[in-house]
BALOBA-1460 file (C-alpha; in Angstrom, 3 decimals):
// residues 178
<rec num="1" residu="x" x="17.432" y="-30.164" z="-56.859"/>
<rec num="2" residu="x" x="15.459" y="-28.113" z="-58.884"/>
<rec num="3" residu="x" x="12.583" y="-29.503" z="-61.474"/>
<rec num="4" residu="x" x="13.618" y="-28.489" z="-65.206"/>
<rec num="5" residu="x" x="12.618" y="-29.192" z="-68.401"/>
<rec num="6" residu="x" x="15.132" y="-29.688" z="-71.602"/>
<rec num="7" residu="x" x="15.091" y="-27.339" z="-74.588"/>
<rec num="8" residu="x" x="16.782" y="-29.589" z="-76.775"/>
<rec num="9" residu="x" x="17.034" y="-29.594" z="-80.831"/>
<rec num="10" residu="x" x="19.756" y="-30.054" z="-83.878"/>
<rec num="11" residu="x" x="20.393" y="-26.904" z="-86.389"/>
<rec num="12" residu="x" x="19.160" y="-29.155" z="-89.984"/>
<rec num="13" residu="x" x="19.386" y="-27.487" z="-93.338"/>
<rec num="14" residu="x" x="16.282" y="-27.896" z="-95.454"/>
<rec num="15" residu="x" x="16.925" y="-31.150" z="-96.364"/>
<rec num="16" residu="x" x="17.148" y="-32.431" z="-92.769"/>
<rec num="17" residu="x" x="20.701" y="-32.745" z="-92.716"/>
<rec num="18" residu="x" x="22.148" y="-31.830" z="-89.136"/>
<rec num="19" residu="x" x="24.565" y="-28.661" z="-89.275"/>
<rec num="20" residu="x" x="27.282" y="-29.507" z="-87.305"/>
<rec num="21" residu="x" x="29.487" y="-26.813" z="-87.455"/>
<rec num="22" residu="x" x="31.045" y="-25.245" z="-84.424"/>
<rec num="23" residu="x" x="29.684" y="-21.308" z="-83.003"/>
<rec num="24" residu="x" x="26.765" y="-19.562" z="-82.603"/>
<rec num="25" residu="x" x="24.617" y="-18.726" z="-79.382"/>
<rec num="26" residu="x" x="21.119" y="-19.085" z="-78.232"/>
<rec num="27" residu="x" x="19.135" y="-16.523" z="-76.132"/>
<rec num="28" residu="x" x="16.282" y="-18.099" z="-74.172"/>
<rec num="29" residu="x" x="14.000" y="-14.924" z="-72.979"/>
<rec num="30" residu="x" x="10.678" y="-15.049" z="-71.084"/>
<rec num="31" residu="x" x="7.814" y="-15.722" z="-74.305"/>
<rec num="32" residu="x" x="6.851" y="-12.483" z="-75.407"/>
<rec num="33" residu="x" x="9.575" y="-10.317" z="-74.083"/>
<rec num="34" residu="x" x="12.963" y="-9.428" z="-74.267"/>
<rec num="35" residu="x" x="14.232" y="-10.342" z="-70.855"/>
<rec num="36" residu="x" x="16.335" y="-13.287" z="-70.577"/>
<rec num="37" residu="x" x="14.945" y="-16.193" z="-68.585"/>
<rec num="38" residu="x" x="15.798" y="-15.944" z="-65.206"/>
<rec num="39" residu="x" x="17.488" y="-18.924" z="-65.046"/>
<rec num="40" residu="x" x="19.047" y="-21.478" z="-67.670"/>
<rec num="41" residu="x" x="20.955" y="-24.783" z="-66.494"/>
<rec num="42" residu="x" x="23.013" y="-27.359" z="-68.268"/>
<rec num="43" residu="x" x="22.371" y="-30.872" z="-68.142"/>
<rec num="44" residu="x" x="24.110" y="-31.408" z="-64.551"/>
<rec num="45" residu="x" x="21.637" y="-28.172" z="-63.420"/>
<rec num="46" residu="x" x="24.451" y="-26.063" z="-63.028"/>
<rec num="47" residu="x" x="23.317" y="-22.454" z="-63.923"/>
<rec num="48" residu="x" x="24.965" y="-21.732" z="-67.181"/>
<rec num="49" residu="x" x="25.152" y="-18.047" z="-69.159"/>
<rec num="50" residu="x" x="22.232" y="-16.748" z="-71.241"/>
<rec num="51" residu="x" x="22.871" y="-16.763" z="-74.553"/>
<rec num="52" residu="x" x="24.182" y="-20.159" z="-74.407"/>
<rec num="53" residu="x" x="26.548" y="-21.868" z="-76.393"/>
<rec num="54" residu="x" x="25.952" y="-24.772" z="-79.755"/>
<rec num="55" residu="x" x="27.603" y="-27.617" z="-79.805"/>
<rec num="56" residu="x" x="27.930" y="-28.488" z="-83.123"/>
<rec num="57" residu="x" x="24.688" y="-26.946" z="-84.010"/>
<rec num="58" residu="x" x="23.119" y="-28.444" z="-81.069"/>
<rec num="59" residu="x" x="20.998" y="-26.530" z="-77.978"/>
<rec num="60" residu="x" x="21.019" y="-27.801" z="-75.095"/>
<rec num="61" residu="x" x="19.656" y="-26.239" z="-72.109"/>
<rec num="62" residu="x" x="17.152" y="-26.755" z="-69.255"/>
<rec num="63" residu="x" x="14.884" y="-24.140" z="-67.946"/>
<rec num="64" residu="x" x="12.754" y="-23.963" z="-64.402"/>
<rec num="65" residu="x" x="9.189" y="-26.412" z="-64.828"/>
<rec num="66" residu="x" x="7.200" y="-23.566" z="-64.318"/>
<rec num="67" residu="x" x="8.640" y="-22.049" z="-67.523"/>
<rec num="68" residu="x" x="5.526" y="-23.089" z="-69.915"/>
<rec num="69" residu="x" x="7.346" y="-21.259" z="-72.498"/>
<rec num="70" residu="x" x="10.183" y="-18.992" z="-74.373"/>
<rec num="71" residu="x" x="11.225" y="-17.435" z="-77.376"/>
<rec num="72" residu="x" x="14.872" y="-18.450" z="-78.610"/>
<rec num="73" residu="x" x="16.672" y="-16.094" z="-80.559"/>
<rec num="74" residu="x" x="19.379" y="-17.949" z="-82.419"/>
<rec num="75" residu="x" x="22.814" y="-16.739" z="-84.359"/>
<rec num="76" residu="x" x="23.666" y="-19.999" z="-86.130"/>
<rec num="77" residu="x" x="27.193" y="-21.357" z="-87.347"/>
<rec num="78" residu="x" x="26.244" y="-20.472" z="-90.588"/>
<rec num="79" residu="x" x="26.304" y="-16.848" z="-90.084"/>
<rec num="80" residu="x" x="22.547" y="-16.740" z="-90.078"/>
<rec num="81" residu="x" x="19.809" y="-15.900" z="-87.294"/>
<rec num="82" residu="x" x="16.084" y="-17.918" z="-86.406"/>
<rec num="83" residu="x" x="14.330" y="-16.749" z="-84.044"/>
<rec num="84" residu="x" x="11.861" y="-19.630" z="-82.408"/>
<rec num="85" residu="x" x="8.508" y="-18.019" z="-80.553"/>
<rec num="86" residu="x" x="6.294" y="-19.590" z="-78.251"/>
<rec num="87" residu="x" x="8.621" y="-23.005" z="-77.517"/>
<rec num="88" residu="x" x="7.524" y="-25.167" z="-75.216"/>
<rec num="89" residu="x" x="10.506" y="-27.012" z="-73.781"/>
<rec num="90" residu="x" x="10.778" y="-30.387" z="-75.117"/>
<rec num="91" residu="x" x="8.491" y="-29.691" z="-78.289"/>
<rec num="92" residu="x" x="11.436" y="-30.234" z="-80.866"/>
<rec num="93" residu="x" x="13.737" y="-32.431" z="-81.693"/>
<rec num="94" residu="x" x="15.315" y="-30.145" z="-84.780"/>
<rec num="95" residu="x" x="15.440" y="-26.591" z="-85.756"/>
<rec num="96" residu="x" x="15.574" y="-26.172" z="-89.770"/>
<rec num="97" residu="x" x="16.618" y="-23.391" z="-92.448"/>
<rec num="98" residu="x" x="18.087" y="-22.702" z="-94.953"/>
<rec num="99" residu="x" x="21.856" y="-21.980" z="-95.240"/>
<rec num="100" residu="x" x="21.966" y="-21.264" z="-98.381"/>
<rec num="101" residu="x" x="19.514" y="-18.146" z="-98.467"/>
<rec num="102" residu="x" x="22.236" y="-15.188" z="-98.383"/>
<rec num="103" residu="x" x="19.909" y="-12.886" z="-96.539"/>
<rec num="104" residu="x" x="19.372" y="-13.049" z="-93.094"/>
<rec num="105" residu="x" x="17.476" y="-10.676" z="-90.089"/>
<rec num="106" residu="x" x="19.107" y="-10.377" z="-87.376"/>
<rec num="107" residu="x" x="16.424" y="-9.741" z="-84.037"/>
<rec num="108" residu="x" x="18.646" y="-9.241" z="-81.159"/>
<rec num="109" residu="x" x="16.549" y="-8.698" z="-78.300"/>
<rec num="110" residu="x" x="17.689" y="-6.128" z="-75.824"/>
<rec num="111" residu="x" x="16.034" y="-5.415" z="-72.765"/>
<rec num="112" residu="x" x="17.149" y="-2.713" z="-69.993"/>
<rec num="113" residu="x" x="16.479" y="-4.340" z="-66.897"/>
<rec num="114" residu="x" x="19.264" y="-7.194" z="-68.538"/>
<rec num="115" residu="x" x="21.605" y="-4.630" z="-67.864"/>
<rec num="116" residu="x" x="23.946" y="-3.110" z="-65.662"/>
<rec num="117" residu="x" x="23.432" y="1.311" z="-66.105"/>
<rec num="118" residu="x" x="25.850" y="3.212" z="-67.909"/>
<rec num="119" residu="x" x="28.145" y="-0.205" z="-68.470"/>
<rec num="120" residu="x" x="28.216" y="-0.983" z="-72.202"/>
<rec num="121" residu="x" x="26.387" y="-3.789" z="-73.073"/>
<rec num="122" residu="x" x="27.313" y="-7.114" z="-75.117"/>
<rec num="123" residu="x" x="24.880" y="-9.488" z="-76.198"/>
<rec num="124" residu="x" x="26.889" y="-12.361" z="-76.748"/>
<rec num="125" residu="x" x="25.727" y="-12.246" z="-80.632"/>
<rec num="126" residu="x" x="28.708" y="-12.015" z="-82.787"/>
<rec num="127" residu="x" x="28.627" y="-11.947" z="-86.464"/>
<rec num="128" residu="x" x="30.690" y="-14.512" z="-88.225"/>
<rec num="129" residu="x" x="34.141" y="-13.382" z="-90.297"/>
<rec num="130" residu="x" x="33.396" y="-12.261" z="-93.435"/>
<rec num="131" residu="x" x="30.222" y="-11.727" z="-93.300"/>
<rec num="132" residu="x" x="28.528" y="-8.738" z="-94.786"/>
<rec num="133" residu="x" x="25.346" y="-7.143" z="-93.425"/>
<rec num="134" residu="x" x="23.450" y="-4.582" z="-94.854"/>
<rec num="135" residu="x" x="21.253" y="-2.273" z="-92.073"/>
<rec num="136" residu="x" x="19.885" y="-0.047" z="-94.939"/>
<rec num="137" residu="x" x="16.223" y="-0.700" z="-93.938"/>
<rec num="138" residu="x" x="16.810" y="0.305" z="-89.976"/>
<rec num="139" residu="x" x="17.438" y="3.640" z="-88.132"/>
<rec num="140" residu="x" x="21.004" y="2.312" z="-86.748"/>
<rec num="141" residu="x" x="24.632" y="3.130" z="-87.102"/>
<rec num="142" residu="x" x="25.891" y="1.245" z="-89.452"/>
<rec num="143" residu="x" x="24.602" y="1.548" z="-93.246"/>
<rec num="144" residu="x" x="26.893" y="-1.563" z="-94.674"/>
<rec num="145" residu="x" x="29.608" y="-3.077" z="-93.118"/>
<rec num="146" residu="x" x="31.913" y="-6.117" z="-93.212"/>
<rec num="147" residu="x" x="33.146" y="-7.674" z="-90.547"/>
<rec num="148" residu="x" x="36.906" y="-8.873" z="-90.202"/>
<rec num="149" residu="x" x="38.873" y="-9.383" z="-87.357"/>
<rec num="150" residu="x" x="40.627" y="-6.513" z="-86.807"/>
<rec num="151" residu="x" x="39.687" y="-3.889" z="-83.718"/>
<rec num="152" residu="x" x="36.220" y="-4.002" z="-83.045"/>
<rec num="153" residu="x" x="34.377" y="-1.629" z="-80.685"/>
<rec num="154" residu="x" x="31.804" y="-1.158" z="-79.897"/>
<rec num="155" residu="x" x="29.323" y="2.420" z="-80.143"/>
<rec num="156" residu="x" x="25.913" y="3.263" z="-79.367"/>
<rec num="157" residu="x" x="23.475" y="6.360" z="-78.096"/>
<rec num="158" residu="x" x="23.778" y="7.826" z="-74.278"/>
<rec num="159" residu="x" x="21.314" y="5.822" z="-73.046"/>
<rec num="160" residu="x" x="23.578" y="2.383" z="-73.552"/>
<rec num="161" residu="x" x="22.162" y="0.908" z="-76.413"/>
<rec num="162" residu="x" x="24.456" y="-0.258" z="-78.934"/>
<rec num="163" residu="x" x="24.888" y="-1.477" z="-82.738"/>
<rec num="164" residu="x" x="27.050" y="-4.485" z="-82.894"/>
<rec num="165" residu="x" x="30.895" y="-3.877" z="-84.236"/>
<rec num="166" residu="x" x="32.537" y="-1.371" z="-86.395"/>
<rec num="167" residu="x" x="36.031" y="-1.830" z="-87.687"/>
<rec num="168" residu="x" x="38.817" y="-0.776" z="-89.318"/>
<rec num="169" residu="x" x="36.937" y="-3.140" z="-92.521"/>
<rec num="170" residu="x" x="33.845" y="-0.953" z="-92.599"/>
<rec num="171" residu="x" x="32.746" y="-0.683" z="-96.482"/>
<rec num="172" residu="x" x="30.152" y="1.958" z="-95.786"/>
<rec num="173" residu="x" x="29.473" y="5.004" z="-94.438"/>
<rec num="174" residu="x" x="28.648" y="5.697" z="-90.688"/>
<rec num="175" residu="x" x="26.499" y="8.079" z="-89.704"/>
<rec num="176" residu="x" x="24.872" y="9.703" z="-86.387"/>
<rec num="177" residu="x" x="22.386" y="7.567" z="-84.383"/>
<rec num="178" residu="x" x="18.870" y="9.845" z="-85.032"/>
């Protein structure tokens, strides 16, 4: 059996009310780095996938002892994203923000050696219906789009790194990766 610790917290609004809504994911990578931990179990220690599923706003994962710590990078039921640096597992019973602040970065950590050459990449982050997202202020694909759940695709540069969705909904323009 191997020695783990918990990373275990609620998602709370402001006010300390849990959010108990169902979605969103959680990717646990080595402090510091983009890499995914090695290795994340559930509460039986069976090795689960990285980013791991809420439960009703709730994470729930163990991680190897010798993990002294991690950075979480959260997409929330809500639509929303935290990202959580320098956890120690065990450190935190809840997780709060705000739901009701309409604007929202999005830090999706990508790292190469996660990945599998010249096989396009998902990182488990999906954006909830509806939800409208506005890239203006990064060097990416898409300028403003809305996401609905019609086709989605996914496109990127050569070298496998890819911007999220675009669909048949897309409100604004596209234009070339620089």
């Amino acid at each position: 059996m191997v020695s783990t610790r918990a990373i275990d917290f609620q998602l709370c609004n402001s006010q300390g009310k849990a959010i108990a809504f169902s979605g969103g994911v959680a990717q646990i990578c080595t402090a510091g780095s983009p890499d995914k931990t090695p290795t994340v179990y559930d509460i039986n220690q069976a090795v689960i996938a990285n980013p791991v599923a809420l439960v009703r706003g709730r994470l729930y994962c163990e991680v190897p002892k010798a993990v002294g710590s991690v950075d979480i990078y959260m997409s929330t039921p809500t639509g929303h994203f935290v990202v959580l640096k320098g956890v120690v597992p065990g450190d935190r019973q809840e997780v709060r923000y705000d739901p009701l602040d309409l604007m929202s970065t999005w830090v999706i950590p990508f790292s190469i050696s996660d990945s599998v050459a010249n096989v396009e990449k998902d990182t488990g982050f999906d954006f909830v219906a509806d939800q409208l997202g506005n890239a203006q202020q990064l060097d990416c694909t898409i300028e403003l789009f809305r996401v609905c759940n019609i086709e989605r695709r996914n496109v990127g540069d050569p070298l496998g790194i890819h911007i999220f969705y675009i669909n048949r909904c897309s409100i604004g323009q596209r234009r070339q990766d620089r």
